[in-house]
Backbone bond lengths (Angstrom), bond angles and torsions (degrees), N, CA, C in turn:
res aa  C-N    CA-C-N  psi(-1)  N-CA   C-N-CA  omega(-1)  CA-C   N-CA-C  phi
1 X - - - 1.452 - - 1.527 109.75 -
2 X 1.358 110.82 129.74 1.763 111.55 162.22 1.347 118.03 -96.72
3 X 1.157 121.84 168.54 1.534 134.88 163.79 1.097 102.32 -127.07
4 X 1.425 120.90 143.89 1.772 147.47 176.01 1.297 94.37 -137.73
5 X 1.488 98.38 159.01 1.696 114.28 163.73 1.662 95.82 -101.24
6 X 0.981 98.02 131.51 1.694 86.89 144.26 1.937 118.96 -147.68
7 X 1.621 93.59 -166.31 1.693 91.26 -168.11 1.481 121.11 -104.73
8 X 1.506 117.64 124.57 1.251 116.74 -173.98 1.834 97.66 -100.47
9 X 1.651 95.45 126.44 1.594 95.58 164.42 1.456 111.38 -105.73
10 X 1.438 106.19 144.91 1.542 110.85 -173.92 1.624 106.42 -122.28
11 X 1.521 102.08 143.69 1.429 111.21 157.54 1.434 118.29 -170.76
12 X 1.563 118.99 134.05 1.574 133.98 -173.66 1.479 103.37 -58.74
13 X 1.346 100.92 142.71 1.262 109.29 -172.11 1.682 95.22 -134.05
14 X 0.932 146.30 90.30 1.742 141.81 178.94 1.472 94.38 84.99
15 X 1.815 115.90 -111.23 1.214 147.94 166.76 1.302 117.46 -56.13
16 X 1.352 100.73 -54.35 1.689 113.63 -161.76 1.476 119.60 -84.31
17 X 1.265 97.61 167.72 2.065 97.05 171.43 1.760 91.27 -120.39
18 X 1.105 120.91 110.33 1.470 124.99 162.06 1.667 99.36 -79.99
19 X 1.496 100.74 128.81 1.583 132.06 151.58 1.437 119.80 -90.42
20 X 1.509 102.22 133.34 1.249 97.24 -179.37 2.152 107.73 -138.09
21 X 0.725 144.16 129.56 1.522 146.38 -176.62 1.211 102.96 -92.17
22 X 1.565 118.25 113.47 1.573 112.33 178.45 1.151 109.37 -94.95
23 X 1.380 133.05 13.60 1.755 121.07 156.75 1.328 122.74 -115.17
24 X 1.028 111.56 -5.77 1.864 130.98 143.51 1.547 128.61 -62.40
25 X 1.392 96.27 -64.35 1.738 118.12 166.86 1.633 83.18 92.95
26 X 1.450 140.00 23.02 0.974 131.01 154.46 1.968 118.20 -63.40
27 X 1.462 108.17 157.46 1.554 112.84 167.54 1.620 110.00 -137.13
28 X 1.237 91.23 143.28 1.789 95.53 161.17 1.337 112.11 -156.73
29 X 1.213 119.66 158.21 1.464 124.49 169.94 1.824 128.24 -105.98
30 X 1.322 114.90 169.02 1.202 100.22 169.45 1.488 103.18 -164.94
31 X 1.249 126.65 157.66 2.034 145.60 168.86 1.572 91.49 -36.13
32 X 1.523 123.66 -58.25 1.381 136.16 -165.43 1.176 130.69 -108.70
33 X 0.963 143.72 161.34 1.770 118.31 -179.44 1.822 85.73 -89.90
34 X 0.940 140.45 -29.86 1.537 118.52 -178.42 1.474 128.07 -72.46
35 X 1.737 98.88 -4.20 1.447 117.62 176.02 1.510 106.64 -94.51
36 X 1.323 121.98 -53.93 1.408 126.25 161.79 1.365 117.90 -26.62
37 X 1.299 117.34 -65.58 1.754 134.42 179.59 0.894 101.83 -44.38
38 X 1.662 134.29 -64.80 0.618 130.79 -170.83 1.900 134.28 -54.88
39 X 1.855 73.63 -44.46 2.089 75.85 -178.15 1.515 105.31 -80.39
40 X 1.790 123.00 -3.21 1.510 117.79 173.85 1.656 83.14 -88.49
41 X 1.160 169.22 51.04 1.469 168.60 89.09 1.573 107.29 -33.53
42 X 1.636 88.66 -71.93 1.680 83.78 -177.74 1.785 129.61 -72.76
43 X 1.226 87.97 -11.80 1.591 87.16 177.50 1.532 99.65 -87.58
44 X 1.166 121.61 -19.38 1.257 106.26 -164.84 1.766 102.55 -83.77
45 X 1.180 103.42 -52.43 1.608 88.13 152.22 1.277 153.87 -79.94
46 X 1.260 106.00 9.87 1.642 123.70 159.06 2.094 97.45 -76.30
47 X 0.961 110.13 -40.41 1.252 103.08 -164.91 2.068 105.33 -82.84
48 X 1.218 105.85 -16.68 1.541 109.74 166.19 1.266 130.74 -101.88
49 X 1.733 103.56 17.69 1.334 113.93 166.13 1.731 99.71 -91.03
50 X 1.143 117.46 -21.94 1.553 112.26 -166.83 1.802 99.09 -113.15
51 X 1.270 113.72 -13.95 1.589 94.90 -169.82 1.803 80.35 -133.54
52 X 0.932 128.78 80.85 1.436 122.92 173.48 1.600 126.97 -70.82
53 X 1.380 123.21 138.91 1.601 105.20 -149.51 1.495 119.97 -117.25
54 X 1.427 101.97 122.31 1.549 116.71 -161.34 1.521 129.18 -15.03
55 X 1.267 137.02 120.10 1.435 138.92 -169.18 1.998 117.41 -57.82
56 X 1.137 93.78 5.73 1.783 105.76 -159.23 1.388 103.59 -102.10
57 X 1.432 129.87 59.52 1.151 140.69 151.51 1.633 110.10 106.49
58 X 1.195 123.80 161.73 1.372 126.28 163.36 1.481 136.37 -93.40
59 X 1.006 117.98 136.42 1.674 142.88 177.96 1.675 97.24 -37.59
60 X 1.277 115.80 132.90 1.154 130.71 177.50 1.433 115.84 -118.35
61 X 1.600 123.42 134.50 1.061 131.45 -162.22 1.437 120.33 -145.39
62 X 1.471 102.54 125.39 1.673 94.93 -169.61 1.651 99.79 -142.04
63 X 1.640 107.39 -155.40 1.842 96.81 178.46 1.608 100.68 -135.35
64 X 1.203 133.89 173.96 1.105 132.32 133.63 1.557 121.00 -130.67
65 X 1.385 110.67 170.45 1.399 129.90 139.49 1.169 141.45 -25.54
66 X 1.366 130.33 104.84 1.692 119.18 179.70 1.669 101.71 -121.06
67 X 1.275 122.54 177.69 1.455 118.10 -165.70 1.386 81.89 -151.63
68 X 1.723 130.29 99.68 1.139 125.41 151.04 1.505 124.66 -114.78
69 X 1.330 135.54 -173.84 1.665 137.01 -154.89 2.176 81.43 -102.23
70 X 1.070 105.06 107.67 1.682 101.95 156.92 1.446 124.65 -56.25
């Protein structure tokens, strides 16, 4: 078994908090964001039992700037 960290991005959508993993490209939602996290947990390792992810360095993640008309 391995352990990784990886990054959950969150945002409310109506009701829900959709999770999403941007070096997976997995999603899940949840009532809570600690319910969300959680069920993007299991998908995220449901989905790295079948597509397991290459040993050749780690996914890099940063932000930028956009400039649009409000």
């Amino acid at each position: 078994m391995k352990v990784r960290t990886f990054t959950a991005v969150l945002h409310k959508d109506e009701d829900l908090y959709v999770a999403e993993c941007p070096e997976v490209g997995t999603v899940s939602q949840g009532h809570t964001v600690e319910e969300a996290v959680a069920n993007l947990k299991e998908a995220t390792e449901l989905y790295l039992e079948e597509f397991p992810l290459p040993e050749n360095g780690r996914t890099l993640l940063t932000t930028f700037e956009a400039t649009y008309a409000a």
